[in-house]
C-alpha positions in Angstrom: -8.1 -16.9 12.8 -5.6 -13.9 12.1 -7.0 -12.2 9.2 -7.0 -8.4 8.6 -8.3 -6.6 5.8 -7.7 -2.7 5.0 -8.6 0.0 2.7 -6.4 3.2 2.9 -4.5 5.5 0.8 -0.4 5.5 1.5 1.2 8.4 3.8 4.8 8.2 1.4 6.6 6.2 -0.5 7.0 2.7 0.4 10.8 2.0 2.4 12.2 -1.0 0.5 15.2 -2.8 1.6 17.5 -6.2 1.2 17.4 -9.1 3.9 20.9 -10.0 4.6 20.3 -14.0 3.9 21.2 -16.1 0.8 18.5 -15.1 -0.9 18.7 -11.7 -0.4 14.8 -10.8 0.1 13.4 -7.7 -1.2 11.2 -6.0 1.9 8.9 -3.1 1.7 7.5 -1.2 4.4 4.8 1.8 4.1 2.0 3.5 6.8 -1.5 2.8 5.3 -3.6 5.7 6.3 -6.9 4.2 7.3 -10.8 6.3 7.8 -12.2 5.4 10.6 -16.3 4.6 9.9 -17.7 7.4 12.6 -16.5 10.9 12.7 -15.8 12.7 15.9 -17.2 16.5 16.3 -17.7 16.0 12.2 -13.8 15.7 11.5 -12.9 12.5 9.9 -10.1 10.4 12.0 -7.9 8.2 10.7 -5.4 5.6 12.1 -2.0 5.0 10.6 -1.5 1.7 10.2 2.2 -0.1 9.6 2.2 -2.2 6.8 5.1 -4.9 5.9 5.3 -7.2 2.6 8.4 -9.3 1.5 9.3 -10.9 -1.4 7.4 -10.6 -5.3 4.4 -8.2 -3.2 7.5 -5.9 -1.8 8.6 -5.8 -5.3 5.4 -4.7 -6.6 5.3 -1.8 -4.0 8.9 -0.5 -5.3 7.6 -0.1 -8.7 3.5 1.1 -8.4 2.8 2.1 -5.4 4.2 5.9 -4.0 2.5 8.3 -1.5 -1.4 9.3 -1.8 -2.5 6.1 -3.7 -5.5 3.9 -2.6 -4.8 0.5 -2.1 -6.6 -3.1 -0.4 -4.5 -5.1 1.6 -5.3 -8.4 3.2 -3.0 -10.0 5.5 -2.3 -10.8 9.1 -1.7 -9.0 12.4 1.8 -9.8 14.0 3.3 -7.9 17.5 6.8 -7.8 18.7 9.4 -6.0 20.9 12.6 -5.3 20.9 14.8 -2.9 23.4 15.7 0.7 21.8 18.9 2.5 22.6 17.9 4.2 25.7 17.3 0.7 27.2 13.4 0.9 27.3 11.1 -1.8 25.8 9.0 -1.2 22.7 6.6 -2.8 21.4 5.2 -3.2 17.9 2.2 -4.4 15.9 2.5 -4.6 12.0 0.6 -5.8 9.5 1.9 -8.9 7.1 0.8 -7.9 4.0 -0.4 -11.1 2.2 -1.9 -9.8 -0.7 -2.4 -5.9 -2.3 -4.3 -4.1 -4.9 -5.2 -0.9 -6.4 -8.6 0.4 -4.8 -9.1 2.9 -6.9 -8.1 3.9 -10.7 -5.1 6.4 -11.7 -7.8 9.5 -13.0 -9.8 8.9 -9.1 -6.8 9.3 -7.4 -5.7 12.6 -8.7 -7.3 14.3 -6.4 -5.2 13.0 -3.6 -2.1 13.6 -4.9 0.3 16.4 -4.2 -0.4 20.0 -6.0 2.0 19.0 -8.7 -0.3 16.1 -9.5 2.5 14.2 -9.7 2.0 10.5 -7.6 5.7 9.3 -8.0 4.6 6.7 -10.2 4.3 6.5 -13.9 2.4 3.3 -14.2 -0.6 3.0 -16.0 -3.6 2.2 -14.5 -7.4 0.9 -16.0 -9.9 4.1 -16.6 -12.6 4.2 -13.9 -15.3 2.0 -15.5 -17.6 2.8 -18.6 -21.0 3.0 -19.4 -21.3 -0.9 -19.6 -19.5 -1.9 -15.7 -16.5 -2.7 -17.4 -13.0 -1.1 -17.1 -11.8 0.5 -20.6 -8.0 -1.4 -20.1 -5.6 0.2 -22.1 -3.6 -2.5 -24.6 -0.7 -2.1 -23.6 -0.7 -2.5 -20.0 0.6 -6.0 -20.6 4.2 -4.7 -20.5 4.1 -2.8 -17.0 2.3 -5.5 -15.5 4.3 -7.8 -12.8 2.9 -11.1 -14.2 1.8 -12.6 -17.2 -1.5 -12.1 -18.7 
């Protein structure tokens, strides 16, 4: 079974682009920064994981997600090759993004945003949760949602 799931924050703005078929599918392509669990000589370490999702999900990264934000992914390891312009082989390993979410709300994040506090994204997001274990979901998220409530 091929089945990867990650937890990172985004090292910039998704790259979206436009297959070239009849259909004309919307692709996004970002680096998910990822902790590793142990720290060597008490630094954390990271690895910088390459992250691709087509269709309605590549949409979705166009129009939430932006440099800095914590997201889940779960999708599926895929490697590759192709020959560069000097003539030498490369190969690749991405990640097929299957499905992605928020990990954390809008008001956690600020902290890891630039100095401006400014994300690069204006959607809303739920408040971290109340008293009670539930999210406080602001009314009128339903219109800045992708889908139908």
């Amino acid at each position: 079974m091929n089945k990867v799931i990650l937890i990172g924050r985004l090292c910039r703005d998704p790259e979206i682009s436009y297959s070239q078929n009849v259909n004309s599918t919307c692709v996004a392509r970002y680096t998910l920064a990822v902790d590793r669990r142990f720290k060597k000589d008490g630094g954390q370490e990271a690895d910088f994981i390459g992250c691709v999702v087509f269709g309605k999900g590549a949409e979705f990264a166009e129009k939430y997600l932006s440099k800095g934000i914590k997201i889940a992914i779960t999708g599926r390891i895929q490697t590759g090759s192709y020959t560069n312009k000097e003539g030498r082989k490369v190969y690749v390993t991405d990640i097929i993004v299957e499905d992605q979410e928020f990990a954390e709300s809008k008001a956690a994040g600020q902290g890891s945003r630039n100095s401006s506090g400014d994300s690069g994204s204006s959607s809303p997001l739920p408040a971290p949760a109340a008293k009670d274990g539930f999210m406080d979901v602001p009314d009128d998220i339903a219109d800045t949602l992708p889908f139908d409530l």
